[in-house]
C-alpha positions in Angstrom: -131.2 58.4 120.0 -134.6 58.2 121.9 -134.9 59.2 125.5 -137.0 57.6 128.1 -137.8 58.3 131.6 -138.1 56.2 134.2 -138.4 57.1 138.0 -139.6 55.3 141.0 -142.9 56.1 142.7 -144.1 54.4 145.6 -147.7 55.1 145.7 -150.4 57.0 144.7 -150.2 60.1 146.9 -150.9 62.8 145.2 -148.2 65.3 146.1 -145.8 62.4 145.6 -147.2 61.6 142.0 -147.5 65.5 141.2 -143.4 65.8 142.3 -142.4 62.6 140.1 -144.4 63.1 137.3 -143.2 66.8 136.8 -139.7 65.7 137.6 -140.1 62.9 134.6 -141.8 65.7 132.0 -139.4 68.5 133.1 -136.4 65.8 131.7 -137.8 65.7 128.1 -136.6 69.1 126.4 -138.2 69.5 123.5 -141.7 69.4 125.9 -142.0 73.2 126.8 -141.1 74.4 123.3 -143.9 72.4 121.7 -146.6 74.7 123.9 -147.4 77.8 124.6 -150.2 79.6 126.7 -153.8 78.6 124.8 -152.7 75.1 123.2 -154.7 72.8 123.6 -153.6 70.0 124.8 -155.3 66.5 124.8 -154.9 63.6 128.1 -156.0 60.3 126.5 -155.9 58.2 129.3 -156.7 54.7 129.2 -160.4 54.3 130.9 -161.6 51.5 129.2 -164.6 50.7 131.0 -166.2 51.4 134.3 -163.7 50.3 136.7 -162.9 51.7 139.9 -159.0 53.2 140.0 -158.3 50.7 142.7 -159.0 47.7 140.0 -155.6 48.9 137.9 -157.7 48.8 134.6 -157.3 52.1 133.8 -154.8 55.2 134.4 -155.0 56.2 137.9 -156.9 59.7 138.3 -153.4 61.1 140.6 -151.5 60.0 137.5 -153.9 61.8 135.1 -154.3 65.1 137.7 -150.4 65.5 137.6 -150.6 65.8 133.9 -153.1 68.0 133.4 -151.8 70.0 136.6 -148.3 70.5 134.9 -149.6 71.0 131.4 -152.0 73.8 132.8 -149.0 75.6 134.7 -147.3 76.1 131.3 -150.8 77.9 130.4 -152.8 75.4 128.0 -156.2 74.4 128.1 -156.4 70.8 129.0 -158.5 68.0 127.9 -159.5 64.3 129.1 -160.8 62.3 127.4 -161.2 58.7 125.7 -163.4 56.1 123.7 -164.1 53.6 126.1 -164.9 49.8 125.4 -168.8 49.6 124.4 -171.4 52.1 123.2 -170.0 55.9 122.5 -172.2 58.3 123.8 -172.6 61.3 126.8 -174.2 58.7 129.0 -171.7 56.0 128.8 -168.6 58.7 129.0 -170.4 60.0 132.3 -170.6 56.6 133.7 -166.8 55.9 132.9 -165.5 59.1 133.9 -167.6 59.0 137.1 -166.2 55.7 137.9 -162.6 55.9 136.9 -161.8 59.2 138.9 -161.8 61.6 136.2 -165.4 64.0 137.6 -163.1 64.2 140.7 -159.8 65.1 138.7 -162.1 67.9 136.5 -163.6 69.3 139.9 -159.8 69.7 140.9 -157.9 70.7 138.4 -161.5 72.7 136.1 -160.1 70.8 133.2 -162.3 69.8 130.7 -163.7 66.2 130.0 -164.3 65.5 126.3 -168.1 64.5 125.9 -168.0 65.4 122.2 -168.7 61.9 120.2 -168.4 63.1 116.5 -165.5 61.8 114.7 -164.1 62.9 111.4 -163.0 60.8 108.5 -159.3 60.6 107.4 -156.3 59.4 104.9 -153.5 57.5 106.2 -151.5 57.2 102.9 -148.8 55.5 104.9 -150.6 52.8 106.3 -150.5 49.3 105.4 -154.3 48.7 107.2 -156.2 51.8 108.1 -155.4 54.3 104.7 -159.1 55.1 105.3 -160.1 55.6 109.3 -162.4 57.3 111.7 -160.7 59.1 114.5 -162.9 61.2 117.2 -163.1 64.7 116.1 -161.6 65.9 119.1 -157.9 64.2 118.7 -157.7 65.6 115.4 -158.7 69.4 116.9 -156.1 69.8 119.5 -152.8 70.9 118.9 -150.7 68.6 121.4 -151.7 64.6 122.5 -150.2 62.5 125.6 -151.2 59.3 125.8 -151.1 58.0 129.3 -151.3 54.7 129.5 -151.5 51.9 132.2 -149.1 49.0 132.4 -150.9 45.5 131.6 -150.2 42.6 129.5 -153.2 42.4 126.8 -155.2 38.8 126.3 -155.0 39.5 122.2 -151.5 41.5 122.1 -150.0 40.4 124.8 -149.2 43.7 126.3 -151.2 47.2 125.9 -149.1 50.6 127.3 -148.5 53.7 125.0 -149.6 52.3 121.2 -152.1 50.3 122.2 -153.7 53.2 124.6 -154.2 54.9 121.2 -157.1 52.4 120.0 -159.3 54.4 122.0 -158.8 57.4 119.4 -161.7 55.0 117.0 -164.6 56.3 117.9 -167.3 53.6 119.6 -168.4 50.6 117.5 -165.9 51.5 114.9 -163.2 50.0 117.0 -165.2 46.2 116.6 -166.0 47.2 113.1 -161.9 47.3 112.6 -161.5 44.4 115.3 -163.7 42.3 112.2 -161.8 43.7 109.1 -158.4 42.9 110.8 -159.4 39.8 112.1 -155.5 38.5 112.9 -153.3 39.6 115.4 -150.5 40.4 112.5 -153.2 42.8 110.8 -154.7 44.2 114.1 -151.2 44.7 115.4 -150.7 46.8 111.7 -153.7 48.6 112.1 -152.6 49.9 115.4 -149.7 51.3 114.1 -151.1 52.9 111.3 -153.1 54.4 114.2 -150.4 55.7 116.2 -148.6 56.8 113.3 -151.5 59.1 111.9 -152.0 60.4 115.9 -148.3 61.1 116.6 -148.5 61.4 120.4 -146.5 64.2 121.3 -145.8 62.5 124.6 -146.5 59.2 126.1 -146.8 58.4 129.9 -147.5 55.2 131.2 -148.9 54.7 135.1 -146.5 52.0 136.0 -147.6 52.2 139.9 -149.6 49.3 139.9 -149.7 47.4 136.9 -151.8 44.1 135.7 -150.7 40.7 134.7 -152.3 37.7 133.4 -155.5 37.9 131.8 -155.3 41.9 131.1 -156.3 44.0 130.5 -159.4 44.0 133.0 -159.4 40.6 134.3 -155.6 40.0 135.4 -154.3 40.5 139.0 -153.2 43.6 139.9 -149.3 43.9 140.2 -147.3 46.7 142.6 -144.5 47.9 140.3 -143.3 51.6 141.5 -142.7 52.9 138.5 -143.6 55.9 136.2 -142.0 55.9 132.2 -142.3 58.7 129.8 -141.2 59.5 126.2 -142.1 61.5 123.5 -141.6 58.5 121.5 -144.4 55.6 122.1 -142.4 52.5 120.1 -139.2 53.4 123.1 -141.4 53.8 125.5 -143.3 50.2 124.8 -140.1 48.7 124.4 -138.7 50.1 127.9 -142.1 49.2 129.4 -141.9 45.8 128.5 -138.6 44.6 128.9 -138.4 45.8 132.5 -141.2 43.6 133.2 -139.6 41.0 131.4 -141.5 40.0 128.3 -139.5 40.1 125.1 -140.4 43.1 123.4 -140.5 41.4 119.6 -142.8 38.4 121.2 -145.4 41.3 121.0 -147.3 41.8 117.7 -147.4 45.4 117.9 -143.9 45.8 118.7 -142.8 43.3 116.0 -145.2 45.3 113.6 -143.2 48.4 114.2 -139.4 46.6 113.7 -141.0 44.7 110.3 -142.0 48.2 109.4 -138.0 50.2 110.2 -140.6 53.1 112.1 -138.2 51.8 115.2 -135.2 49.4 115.6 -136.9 48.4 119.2 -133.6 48.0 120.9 -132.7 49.0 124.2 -129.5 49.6 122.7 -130.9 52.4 120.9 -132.3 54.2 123.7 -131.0 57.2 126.5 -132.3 56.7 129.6 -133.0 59.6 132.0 -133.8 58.9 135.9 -133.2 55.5 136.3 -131.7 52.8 133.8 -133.0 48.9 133.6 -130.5 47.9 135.3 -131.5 49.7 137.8 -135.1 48.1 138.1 -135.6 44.6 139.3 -139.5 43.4 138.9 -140.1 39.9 138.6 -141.5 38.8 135.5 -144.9 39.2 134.7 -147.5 36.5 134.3 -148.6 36.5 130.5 -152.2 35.8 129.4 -153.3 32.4 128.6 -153.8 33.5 125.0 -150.5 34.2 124.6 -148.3 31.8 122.0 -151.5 31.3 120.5 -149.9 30.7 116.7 -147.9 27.8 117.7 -147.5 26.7 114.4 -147.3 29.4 112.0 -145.1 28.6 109.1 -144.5 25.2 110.1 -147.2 23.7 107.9 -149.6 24.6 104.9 -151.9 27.6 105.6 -154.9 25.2 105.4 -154.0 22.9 107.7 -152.5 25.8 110.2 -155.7 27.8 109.7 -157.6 24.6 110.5 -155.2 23.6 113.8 -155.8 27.0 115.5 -159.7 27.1 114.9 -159.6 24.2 116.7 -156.9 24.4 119.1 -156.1 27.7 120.3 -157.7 29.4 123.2 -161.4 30.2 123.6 -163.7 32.6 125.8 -165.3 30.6 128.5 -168.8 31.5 129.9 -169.3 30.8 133.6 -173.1 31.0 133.9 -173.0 30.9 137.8 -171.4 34.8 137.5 -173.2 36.2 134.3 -176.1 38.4 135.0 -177.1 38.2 131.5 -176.2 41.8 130.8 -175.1 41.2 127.5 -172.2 43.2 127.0 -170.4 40.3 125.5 -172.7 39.8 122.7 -173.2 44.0 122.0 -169.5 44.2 121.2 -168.6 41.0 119.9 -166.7 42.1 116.4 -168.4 39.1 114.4 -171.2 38.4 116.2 -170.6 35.2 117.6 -172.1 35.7 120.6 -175.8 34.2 120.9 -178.3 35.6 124.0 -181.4 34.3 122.9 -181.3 31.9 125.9 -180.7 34.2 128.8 -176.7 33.4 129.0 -174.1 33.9 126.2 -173.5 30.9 123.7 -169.9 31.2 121.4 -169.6 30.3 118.6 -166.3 29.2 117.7 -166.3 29.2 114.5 -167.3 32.5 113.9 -165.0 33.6 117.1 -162.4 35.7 116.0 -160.6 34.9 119.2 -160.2 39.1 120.1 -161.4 38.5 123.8 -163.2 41.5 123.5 -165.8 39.8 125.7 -163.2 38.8 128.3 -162.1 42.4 128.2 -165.6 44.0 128.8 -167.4 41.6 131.2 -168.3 44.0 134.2 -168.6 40.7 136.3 -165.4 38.4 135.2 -167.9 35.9 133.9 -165.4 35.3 131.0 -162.5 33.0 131.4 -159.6 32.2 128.5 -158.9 28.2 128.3 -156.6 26.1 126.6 -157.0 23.4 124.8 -155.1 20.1 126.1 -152.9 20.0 123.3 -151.8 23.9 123.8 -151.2 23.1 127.7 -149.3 20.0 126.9 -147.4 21.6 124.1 -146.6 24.5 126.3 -146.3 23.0 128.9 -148.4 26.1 130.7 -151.2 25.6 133.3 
């Protein structure tokens, strides 16, 4: 049976995030036998763009400084590190890492923040999407990975914590290149298996202080929710995660990939809790995206017609020209393209829009709204 943890913390002191989160790692057994003095041991914390910690886009720097902290006290070398949303290079990791918190958290702690950008090449025989991938050299170096994720619901999959933190292992533009090839939440949600599955987090941790709802995973509203989960296994951890904050955990694509595929039953049933138990933990449920229930009639009638129905009908990225300063982000990691600047101010095209919301996600300014269609709203009844 797989164990989670789940404890309450009340803010983002440090010396009250140091004691809870070495109180949650000290619970999982089989962590200390896994290291030993020199490992080296690999923080991938969510930072996926430059936002400041007080935004609850990315893992909070006390979160990540308690990890590293403990992890250096059982004598390994520590690492942070990610690849952020955009361009994949030493000046964009300085900018996030200034922004998010982690300079301060290497000053403190003289961990070491990965700037190295190569990636290798590898085969995923197991997969059903990725069998071929690129992975940044550095995850495939180290001998021990946590991912440390933040709580959010996702505007494509309508919830990102521990397997969806893992993207960021695909180096740069690769992760639009795969965003293009898998350009269906069924296949994206596969290909994000296949991802954790090759990576194999040792641990996962997921900064559950303050969370996001709504239009995550940068453009929601920041939620207070007190808690901290960790697991060594990602799928229970995801499944916890969600449930508590009351979305079904099979209404998300990932999560529904990983039943469909037996590499977890993702039941609660099948799960130990350590610290505190669900029902435990009352949190009112989050907001979802608009994007969410986008394939509202999958199944129901002939692939032509449903393909046809959700080019038409499901939601869309909205431009508000009044906040764009014409930075073009949007258009630089748009996964087909369908993002035209030649006029000063973004111009989608739908047909070509793969419906990602990567644009939504990396708008520095929150030019980028998600609307429905009448006929969604109506059918959904939603607002």
């Amino acid at each position: 049976m797989e164990k989670v943890c789940i404890l309450s913390c009340e803010s983002y002191d440090y010396e009250l995030v140091e004691k809870k989160i070495f109180e949650c790692l000290d619970s999982i057994e089989n962590i200390k036998p896994k290291v030993r003095t020199g490992s080296k041991v690999l923080v991938k914390a969510n930072l996926l763009k430059k936002n400041s910690p007080d935004d609850a886009v990315t893992t909070h720097p006390t979160v990540v400084e308690a990890i590293v902290r403990y992890f250096q006290q059982l004598g390994c070398k520590v690492i942070v590190g990610d690849s952020p949303g955009g361009p994949f290079n030493e000046k964009s990791l300085m900018a996030v890492y200034k922004a998010t918190g982690m300079f301060d958290v290497q000053k403190r702690t003289g961990c070491e923040l990965n700037f190295d950008t190569s990636f290798v090449e590898v085969k995923n025989d197991e997969a059903k999407m990725l069998k071929n991938m690129k992975i940044v050299k550095v995850f495939d170096e180290v001998d021990f990975v946590v991912s440390a994720a933040k709580l959010k619901t996702h505007a494509m999959m309508t919830y990102t914590g521990a397997i969806k933190n893992l993207y960021g292992t695909i180096p740069g533009v690769t992760k639009a290149e795969y965003h293009f090839k898998m350009n269906n939440i069924e296949n994206f949600a596969n290909a994000i298996v296949d991802i954790c599955e090759y990576v194999k987090p040792d641990l996962s941790i997921i900064d559950g202080i303050e969370g996001m709802e709504g239009d995550g995973p940068s453009s929601g509203d920041k939620r207070f929710v007190g808690l901290i989960f960790a697991s060594e296994n990602p799928y229970a951890l995801d499944t916890v995660a969600s449930k508590i904050i009351g979305i079904d955990p099979l209404s998300i694509p990932i999560l529904r990939a990983v039943k469909e595929r037996n590499t977890f039953s993702v039941d609660i049933n099948d799960i130990e809790f350590l610290g505190l138990k669900p029902q435990d933990i009352d949190i009112k449920q989050f907001k979802l995206p608009v994007s969410a229930n986008v394939n509202f009639v999958g199944g129901r009638v002939p692939k032509f017609m449903e393909n046809w129905i959700l080019n038409n009908f499901r939601p869309r990225p909205v431009f508000d020209h009044n906040i764009c300063v014409s930075c073009g982000i949007c258009a630089q990691n748009c996964p087909p393209k369908a993002i035209d600047m030649s006029k000063g101010k973004p111009e989608v095209d739908l047909k070509r829009c793969i419906r990602c919301f990567c644009c939504h996600e990396l708008c520095p300014k929150k030019a980028i709204d998600i609307k429905k269609h009448v006929i969604h709203e109506r059918i959904f009844n939603r607002k």
